[in-house]
C-alpha positions in Angstrom: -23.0 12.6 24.9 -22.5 11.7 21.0 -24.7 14.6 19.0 -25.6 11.7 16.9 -26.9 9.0 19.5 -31.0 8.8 20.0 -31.3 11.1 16.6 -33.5 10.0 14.0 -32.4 10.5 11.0 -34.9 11.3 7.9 -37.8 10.1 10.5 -36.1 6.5 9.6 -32.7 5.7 10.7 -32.5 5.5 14.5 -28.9 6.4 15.7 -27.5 3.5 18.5 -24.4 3.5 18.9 -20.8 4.1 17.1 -18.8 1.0 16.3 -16.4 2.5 13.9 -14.3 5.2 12.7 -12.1 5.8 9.6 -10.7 8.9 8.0 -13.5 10.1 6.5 -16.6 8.6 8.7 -17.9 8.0 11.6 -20.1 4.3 11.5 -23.0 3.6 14.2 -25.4 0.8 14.5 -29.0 2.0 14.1 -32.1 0.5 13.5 -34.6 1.1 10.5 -37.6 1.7 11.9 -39.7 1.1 8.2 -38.4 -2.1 7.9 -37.7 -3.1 11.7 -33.9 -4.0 10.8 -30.6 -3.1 11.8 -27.9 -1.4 9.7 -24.8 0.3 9.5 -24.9 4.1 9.1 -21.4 5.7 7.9 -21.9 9.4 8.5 -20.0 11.7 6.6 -16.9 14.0 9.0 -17.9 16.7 9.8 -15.0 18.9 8.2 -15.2 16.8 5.0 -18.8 18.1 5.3 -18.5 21.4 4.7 -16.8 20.9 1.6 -19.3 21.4 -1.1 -17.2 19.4 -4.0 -16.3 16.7 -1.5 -19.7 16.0 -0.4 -20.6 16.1 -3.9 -18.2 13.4 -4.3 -19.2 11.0 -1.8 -22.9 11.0 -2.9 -21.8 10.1 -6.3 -19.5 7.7 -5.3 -21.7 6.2 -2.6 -24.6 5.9 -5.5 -22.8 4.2 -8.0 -21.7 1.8 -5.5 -25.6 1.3 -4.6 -25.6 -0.3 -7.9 -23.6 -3.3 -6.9 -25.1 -6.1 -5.8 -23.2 -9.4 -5.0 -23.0 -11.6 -2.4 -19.5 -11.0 -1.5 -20.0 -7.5 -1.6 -21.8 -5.3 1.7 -24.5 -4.1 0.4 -25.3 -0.4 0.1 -29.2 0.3 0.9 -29.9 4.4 0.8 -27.4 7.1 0.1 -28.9 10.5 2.0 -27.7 14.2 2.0 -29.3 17.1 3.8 -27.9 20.7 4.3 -25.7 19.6 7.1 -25.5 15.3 6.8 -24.6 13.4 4.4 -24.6 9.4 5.3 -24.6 6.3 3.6 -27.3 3.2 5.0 -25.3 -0.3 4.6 -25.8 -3.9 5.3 -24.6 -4.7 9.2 -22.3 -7.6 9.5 -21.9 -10.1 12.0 -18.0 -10.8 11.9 -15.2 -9.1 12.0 -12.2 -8.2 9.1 -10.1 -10.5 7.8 -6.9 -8.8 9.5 -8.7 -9.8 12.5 -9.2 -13.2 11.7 -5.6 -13.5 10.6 -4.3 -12.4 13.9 -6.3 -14.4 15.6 -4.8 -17.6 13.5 -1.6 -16.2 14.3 -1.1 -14.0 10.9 -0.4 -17.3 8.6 -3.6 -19.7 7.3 -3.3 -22.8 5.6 -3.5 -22.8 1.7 -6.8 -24.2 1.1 -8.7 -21.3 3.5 -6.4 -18.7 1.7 -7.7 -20.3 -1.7 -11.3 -19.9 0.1 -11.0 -16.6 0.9 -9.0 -15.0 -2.4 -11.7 -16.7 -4.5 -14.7 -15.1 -2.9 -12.5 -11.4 -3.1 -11.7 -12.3 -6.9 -15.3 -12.9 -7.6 -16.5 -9.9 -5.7 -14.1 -7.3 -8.0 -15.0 -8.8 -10.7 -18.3 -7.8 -10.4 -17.6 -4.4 -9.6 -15.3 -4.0 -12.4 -18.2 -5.1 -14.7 -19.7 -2.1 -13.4 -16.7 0.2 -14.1 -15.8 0.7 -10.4 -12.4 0.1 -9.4 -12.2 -0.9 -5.3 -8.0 0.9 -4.9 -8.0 -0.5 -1.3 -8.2 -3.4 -0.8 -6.7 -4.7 2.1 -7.5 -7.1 4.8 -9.0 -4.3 7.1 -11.8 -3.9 4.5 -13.1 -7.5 4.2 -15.0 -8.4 6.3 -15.3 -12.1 7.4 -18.3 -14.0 8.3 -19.2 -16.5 10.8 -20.2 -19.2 7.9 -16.9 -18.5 6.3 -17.6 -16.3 3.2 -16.6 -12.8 3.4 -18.1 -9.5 1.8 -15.8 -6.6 0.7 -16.5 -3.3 1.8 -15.7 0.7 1.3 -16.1 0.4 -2.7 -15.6 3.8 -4.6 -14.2 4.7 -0.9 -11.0 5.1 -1.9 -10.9 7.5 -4.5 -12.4 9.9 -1.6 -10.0 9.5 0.2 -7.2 10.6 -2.2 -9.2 13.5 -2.6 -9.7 13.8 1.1 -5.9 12.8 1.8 -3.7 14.5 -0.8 -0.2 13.2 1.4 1.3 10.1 1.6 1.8 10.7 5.5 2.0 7.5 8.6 -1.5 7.3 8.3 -1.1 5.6 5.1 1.0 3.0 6.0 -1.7 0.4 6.4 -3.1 0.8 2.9 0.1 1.7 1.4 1.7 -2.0 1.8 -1.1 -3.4 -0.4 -0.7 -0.1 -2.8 -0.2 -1.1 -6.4 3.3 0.8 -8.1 1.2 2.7 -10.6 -0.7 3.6 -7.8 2.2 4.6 -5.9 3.9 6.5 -8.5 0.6 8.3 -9.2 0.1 7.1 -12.5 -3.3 6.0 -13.9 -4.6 2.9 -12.6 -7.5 0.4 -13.6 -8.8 -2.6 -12.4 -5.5 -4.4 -12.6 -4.4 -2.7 -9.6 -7.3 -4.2 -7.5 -5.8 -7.2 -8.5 -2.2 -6.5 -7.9 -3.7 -5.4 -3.9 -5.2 -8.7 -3.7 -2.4 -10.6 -4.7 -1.0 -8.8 -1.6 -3.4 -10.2 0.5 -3.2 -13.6 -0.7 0.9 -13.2 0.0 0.3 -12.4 3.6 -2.2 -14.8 4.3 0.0 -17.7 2.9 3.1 -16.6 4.7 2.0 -14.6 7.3 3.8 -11.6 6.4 3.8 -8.4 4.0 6.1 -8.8 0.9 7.8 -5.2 1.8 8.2 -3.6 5.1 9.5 -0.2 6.3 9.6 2.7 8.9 7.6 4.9 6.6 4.9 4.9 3.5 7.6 6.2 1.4 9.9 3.6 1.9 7.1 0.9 1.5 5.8 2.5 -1.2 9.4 3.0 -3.2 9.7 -1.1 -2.6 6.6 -1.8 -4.3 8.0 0.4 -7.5 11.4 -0.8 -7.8 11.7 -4.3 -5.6 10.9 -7.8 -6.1 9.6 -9.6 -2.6 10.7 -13.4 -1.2 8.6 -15.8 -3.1 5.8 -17.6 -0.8 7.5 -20.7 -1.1 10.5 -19.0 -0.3 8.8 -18.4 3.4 6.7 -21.5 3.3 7.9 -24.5 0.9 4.4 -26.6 2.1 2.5 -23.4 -0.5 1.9 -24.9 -3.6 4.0 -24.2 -6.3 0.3 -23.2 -8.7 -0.9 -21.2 -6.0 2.4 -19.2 -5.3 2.6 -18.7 -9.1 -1.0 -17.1 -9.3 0.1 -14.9 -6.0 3.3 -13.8 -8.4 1.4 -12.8 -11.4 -1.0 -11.0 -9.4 1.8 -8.8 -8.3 3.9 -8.4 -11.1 4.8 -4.7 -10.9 4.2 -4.5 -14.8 0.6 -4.4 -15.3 0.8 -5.7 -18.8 2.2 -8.8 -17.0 -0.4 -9.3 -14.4 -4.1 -11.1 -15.1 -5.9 -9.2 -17.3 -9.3 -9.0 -15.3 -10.6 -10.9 -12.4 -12.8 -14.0 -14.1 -8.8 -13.9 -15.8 -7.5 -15.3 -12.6 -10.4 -16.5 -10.8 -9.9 -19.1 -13.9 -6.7 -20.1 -12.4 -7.7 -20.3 -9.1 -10.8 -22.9 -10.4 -8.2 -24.5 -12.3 -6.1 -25.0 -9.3 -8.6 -25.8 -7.3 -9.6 -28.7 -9.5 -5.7 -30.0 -9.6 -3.5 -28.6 -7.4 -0.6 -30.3 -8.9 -1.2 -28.0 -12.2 1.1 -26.2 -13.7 0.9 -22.5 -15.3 3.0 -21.7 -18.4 4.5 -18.2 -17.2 7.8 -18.1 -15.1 9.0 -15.5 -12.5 11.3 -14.1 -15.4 7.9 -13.2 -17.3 6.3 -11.7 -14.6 8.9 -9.6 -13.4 11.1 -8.8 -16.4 11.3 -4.9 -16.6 9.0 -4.2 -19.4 10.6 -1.4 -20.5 12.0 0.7 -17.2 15.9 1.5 -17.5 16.8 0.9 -14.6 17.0 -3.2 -13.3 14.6 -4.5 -10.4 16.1 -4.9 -6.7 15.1 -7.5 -5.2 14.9 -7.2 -1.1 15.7 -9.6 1.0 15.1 -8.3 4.2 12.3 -5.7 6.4 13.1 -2.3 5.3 16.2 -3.1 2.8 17.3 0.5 0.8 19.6 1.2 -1.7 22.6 3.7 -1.0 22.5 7.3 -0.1 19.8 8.8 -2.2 17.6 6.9 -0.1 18.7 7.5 3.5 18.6 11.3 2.6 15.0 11.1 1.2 13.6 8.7 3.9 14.8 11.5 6.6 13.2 13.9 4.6 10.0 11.9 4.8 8.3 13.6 1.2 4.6 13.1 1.8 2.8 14.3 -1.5 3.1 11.8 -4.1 4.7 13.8 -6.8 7.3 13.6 -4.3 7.5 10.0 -3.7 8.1 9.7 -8.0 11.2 12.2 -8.0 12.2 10.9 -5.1 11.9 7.3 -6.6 13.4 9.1 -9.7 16.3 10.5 -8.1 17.5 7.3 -6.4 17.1 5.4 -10.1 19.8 8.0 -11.4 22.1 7.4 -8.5 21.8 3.5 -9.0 22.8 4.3 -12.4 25.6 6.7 -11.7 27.0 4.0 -9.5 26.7 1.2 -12.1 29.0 3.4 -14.5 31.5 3.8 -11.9 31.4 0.2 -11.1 32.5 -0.5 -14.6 35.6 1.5 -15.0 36.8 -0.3 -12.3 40.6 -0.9 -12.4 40.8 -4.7 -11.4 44.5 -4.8 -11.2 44.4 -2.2 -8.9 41.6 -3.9 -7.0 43.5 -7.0 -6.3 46.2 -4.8 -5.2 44.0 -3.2 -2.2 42.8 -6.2 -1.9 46.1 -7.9 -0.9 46.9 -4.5 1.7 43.5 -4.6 3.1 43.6 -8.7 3.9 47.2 -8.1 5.5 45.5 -5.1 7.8 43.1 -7.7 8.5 45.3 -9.9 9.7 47.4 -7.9 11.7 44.1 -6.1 13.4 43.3 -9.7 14.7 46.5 -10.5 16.2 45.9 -7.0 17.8 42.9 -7.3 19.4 43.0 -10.8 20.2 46.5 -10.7 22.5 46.5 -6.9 23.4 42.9 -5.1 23.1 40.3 -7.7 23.9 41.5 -8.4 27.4 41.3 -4.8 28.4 38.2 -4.2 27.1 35.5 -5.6 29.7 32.1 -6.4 28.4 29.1 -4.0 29.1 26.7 -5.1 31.6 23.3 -6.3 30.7 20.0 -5.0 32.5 16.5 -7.2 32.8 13.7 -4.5 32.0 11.7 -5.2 35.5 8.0 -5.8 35.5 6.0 -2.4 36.8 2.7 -3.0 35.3 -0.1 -3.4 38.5 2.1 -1.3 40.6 2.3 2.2 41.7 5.2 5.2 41.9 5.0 5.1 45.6 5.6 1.4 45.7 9.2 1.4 43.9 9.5 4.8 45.7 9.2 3.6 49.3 11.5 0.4 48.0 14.2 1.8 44.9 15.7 -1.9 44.5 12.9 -3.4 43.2 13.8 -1.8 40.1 17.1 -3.3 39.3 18.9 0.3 38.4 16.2 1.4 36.2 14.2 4.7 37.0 10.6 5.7 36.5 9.7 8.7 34.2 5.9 9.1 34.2 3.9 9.4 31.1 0.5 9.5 29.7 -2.3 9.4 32.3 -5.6 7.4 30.8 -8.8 5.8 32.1 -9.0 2.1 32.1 -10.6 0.0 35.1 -7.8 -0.2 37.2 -7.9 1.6 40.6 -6.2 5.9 40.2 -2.8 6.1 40.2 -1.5 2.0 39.1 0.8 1.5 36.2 -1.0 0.2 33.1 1.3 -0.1 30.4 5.4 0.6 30.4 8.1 1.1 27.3 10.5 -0.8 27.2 8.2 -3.8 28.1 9.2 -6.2 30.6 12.1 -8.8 30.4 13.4 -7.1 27.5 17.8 -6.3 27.9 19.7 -3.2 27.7 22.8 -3.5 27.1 25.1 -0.4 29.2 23.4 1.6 31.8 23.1 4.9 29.6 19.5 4.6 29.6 18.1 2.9 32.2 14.6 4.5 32.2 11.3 3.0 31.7 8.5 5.6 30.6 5.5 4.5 32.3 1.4 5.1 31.4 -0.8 5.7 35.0 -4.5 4.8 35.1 -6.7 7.7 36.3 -9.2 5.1 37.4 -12.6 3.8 35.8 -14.4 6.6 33.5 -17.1 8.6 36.1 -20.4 8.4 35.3 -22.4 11.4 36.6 -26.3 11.6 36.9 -27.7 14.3 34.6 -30.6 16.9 35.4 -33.7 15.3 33.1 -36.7 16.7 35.3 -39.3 17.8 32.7 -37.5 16.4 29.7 -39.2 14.1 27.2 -39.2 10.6 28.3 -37.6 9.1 25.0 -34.9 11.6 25.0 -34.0 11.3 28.3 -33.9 6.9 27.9 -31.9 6.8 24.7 -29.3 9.1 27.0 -29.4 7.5 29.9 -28.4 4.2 27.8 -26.2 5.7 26.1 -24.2 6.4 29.4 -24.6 2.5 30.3 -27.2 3.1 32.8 -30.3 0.6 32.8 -33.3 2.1 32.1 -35.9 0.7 34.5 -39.7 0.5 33.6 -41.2 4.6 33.8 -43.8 5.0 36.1 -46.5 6.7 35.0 -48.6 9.1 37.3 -50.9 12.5 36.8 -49.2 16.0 36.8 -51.2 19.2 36.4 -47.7 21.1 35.8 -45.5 18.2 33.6 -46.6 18.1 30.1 -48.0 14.5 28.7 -45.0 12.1 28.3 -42.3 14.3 30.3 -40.3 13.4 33.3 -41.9 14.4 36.8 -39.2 13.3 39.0 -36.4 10.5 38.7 -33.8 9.1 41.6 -31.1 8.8 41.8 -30.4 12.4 42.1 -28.6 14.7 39.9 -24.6 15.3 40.7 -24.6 11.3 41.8 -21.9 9.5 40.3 -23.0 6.5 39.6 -21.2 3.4 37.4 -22.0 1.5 34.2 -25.2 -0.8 35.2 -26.6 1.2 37.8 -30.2 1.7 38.1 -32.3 4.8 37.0 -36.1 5.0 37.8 -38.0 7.8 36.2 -41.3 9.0 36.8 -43.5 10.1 33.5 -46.1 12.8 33.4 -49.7 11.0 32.3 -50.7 14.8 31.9 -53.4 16.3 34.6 -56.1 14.3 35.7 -58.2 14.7 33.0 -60.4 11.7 31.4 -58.4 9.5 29.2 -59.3 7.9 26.0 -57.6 5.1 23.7 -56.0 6.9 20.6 -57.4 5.2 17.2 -55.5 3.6 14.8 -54.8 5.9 11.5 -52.5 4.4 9.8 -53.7 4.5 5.9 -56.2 6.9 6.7 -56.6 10.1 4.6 -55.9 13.3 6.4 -58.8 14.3 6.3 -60.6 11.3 7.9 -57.5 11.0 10.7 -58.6 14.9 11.6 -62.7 13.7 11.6 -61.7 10.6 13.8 -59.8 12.6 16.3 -62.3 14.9 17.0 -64.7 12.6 17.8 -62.3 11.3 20.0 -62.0 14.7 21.6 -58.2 14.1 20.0 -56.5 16.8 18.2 -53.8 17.1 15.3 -50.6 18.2 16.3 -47.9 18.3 14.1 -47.4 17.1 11.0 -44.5 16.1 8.1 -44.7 14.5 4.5 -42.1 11.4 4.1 -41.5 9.1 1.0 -43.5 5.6 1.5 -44.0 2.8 -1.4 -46.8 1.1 0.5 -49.3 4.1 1.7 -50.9 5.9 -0.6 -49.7 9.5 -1.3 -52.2 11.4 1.6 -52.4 8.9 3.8 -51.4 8.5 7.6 -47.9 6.7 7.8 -47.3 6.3 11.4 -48.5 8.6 14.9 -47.3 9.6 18.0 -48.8 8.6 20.7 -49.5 5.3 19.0 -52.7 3.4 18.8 -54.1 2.0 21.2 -52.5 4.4 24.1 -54.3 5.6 26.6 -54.2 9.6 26.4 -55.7 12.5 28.4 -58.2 14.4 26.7 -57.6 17.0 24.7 -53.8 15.5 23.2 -52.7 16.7 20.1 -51.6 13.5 17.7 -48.5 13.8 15.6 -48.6 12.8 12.2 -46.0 12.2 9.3 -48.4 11.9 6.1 -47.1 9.4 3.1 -46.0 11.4 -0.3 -46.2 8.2 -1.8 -43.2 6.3 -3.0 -39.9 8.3 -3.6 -38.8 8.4 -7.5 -35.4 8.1 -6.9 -35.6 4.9 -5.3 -38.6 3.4 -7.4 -37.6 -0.3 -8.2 -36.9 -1.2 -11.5 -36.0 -5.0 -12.7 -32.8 -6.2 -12.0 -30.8 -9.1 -13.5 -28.3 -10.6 -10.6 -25.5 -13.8 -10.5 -27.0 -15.8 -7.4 -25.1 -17.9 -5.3 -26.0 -21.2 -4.7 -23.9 -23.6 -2.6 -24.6 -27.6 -4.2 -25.2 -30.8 -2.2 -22.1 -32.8 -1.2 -23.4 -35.7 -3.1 -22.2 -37.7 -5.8 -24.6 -37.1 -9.1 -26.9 -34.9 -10.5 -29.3 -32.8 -8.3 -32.4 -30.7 -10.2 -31.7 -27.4 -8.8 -35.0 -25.1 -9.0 -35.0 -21.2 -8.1 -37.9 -19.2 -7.8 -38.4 -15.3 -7.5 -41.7 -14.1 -5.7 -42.9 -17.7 -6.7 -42.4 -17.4 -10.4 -39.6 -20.3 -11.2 -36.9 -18.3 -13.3 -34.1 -21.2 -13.2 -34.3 -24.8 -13.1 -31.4 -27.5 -14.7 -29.5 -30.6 -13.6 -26.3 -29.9 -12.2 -23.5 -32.7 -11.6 -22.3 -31.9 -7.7 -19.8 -34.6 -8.4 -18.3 -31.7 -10.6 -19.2 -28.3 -8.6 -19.3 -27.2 -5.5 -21.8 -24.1 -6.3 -23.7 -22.8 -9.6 -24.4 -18.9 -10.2 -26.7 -18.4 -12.5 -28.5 -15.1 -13.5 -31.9 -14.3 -11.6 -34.3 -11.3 -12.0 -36.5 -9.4 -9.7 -37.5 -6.4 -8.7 -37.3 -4.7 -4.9 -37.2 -6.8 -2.1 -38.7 -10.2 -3.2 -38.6 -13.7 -1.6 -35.8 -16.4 -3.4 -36.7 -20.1 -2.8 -34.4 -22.9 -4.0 -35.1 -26.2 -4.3 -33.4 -29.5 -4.8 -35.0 -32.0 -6.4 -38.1 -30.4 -5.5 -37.1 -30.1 -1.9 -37.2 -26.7 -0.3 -33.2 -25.7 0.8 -32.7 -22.3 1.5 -35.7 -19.0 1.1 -34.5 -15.8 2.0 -35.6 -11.9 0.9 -32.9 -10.7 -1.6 -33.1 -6.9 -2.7 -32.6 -6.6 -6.1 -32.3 -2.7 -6.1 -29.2 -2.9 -4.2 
């Protein structure tokens, strides 16, 4: 079982579940148990961990990006490190990431839910970049979209971790590295104009449904985004719009000095556009791409994977990871271009023509060759159909060879997966695919070692929570405990359970366990102490013939310093006589995290009406904004709101209650 799952984490965060992992973390669901809400917890690797500068890092990192607060932006909640943890507490979403939602809409969207989506990203780095905090990875895999259609960016100051995490520019790069900017690629300083040349990425491949530069490794990617020009969108798609491919452009000019300025920069042009789509800008492709200053002349790539010569095949089998590397390397091929271009003008075009005239008359002849003399001799290769082995098993085509058309069986990987021990689950090549000759007519196939067994653990006279979270955990239901007296079993323990240890048992099936009520002893109803001074908790307890069992100090903004914050067994429960209580004892509210007043841009989404609509916000019940707004005009306002903490926004239109929701204005 997970070390993580069922552990509560600063007596808040209750570990559920993992539902993601990157290069650096580990994210589970978990529930906050002060504020009865579920969150994402991204828990620092544990090698990472035991680097002292690293984890110095991330808690920086992840504080300052606690700062931000936007609603396209997942919000951070707590930042936490301990001797041996450190973890970051984030908003949950319900949705998935964009690259998701691409593939599911077959990798291309129309323009107008590219425009939707760029916008909301735009607006969501602009912010940031008012706060000095530069995203460097933005990709599709870290926005995540919503099911109403607007989408929040995550892993903010993430990035820069991992560079120091990651000093290589190995495969595992090659997803981020297609939407790397050429400074970054070159390791040169970056600011918030490479965000911006990673989204213009993003909007390429959503409006096409493709990358701008492809290749078999992040160096060769990485070179193309230095020294290549892609297809225009239009190029791809002529329905794009020739303003909206223009704005994708200029957002990846390699040159930075050619590119937007900032984010409001071109989330003007995208208003702009989105008022008149017919607009056009005043920059051409020559001004975006001119060379601004680099000897050597831009390729441009008309194809997946296009290089440049020798320099380039030599370095791509080389595969240079580190990116000091990847610059000479880039460096190295520049000089060679060069080299060549000198030799291509001392060119001796009489003497060209010359060779040309011989090679034409070789030419000639060769045809007249093969086409009366070699072609009939030569007989064409045969062509094989990849069969279809998937669902079968190696004694099937054993017992019967034919089946597989020539082809032979070489057996691979062996995984779990829910179909019965010993069937083919996956093959390579894939079915129907032809080979052309018969020098390799093998098909490398994976076997299924059946459905993951899951085998009943020993839990007699183990704490009841414990033993429910693992049980859970090992998709087993949990069926109501049944409580009964034990003179041996400690209060709350397991006394017996069924099935029996050893059973192996499948996801779903039942578990009944049986809890100790402690011996039979008279029972009385623990108090409620929550509030209550130490002190007074101890007096009432007694009286109750209770005791006080253990007890910790936590952070808590709404009991006083002193005072009970929470008890195990709760109020309320019937106990025998004689149980110790458990109590965690408030230390009043934590100064790192006291609220302070907060200014914030708040969305609001306008009628679809013709007119003018008073639009009326209000923070905790104080009104802080209230204008007439033409909806004919604008499809949402944003204007600046204050609050402090976690406080209820109302808005109203035309004094009719729309939307109230708690917004935390710490971040």
């Amino acid at each position: 079982m997970d070390q993580y799952i069922g552990k509560l984490l600063d007596n808040r965060y209750e570990i559920l579940e993992q539902i993601g992992l990157g290069g650096m973390a580990r994210v589970f669901r978990a529930r906050d148990h002060r504020l009865n809400r579920l969150v994402a917890v991204k828990v620092l690797k544990e090698d990472l961990a035991q680097d002292e500068e690293f984890r110095r890092r991330f808690h920086d990192e992840s504080r300052a990006v606690a700062m931000l607060s936007h609603p396209n932006i997942v919000a951070v909640y707590d930042v936490s490190r301990s001797s041996d943890l450190e973890y970051i507490v984030m908003e949950l979403i319900d949705g998935i990431t964009l690259k998701q939602y691409m593939q599911k809409k077959g990798n291309k969207l129309n323009w107008r839910e590219a425009l939707h989506f760029i916008t909301q990203i735009v607006k969501a780095l602009g912010h940031a970049h008012s706060r000095g905090i530069i995203h460097r990875d933005i990709k599709p895999h870290n926005i995540m979209v919503l099911r109403d259609g607007s989408v929040k960016v995550a892993d903010f100051g993430i990035a820069r971790l991992t560079n120091a995490a990651h000093s290589t520019l190995t495969q595992e790069a090659l997803g981020s590295v297609h939407y790397i900017s050429p400074e970054q690629a070159r390791g040169s300083h970056i600011d918030a104009r490479s965000d911006l040349y990673s989204a213009g990425v993003v909007l390429y491949e959503m409006l096409t449904g493709r990358l701008p530069f492809e290749g078999d490794s992040p160096v060769s990617v990485a070179i193309q985004h230095i020294n290549s020009i892609p297809l225009t969108p239009r190029e791809i798609n002529p329905e794009i719009p020739e303003a909206l491919e223009a704005i994708t452009m200029k957002a990846m000019a390699p040159n930075p000095d050619n590119r937007y300025a900032s984010a409001d920069e071109m989330l003007a042009d995208l208003e702009e556009f989105r008022k008149n789509p017919n607009i056009n800008f005043d920059y051409t492709m020559d001004d975006l791409f001119r060379d601004g200053g680099n000897e050597e002349p831009t390729q441009i790539i008309t194809g997946a994977g296009s290089g440049s010569g020798r320099r380039r095949r030599e370095m791509e089998k080389r595969f240079p990871e580190d990116e000091d590397d990847l610059e000479e390397e880039a460096e190295e091929e520049a000089g060679y271009r060069r080299r060549r271009d000198r030799r291509e003008r001392r060119i001796n075009y009489p003497f060209v023509a010359a060779v040309g005239g011989v090679l034409l008359f070789v030419v000639v002849l060769f045809y007249f060759l093969w086409s009366f003399l070699l072609a009939p001799l030569m007989a064409e290769e045969p062509v094989y159909v990849v069969p279809n082995v998937t669902g079968h098993t190696l004694e099937e085509f054993a017992f019967d060879p034919s089946l597989l058309n020539g082809f032979t069986l070489v057996e691979g990987e062996v995984v779990e997966s829910d179909q019965t021990a010993g069937t083919i689950v996956d093959q390579e090549p894939k079915a129907d695919r032809e080979i052309i000759g018969d020098e390799d007519l093998t098909i490398v196939v994976t076997i299924s070692s059946g459905p993951e067994e899951i085998v009943m653990p020993e839990v007699y006279n183990k704490e009841y929570r414990t033993v429910r979270l693992e049980l859970e955990g090992m998709g087993l239901v949990v069926l109501p405990e049944i409580r009964e007296y034990s003179d041996d079993i400690s209060y709350g323990y397991v006394t017996r359970y069924t099935p029996a240890a050893g059973t192996v048992l499948s996801e779903g099936d039942e578990v009944q366990l049986w809890v100790s009520d402690g011996a039979d002893t008279p029972t009385v109803e623990v108090p409620n102490l929550y509030n209550e001074t130490l002190e007074r908790a101890t007096s009432d307890l007694d009286m109750m013939n209770l005791g006080v069992g253990s007890t910790s100090e936590v952070y808590d903004s709404e009991v006083p310093a002193g005072s009970v914050v929470s008890q195990y067994p709760a109020a309320g429960e019937s106990v025998p006589e004689g149980t110790k209580v458990n109590l965690q004892i408030s230390k009043g509210p934590d100064p790192a995290n006291t609220p302070q007043p907060a200014t914030v841009p708040y969305l609001v989404n306008l009628p679809d009406i013709e007119g003018y609509v008073t639009v009326r916000i209000t923070v905790g019940g104080v009104t802080v904004y209230e204008e007439s707004v033409d909806c004919t005009m604008n499809d949402y306002i944003e204007p600046d709101i204050t609050g402090t903490g976690t406080q209820t926004v109302s808005v109203y239109f035309d004094g009719v209650l729309y939307e109230a929701r708690d917004y935390n204005f710490s971040g």
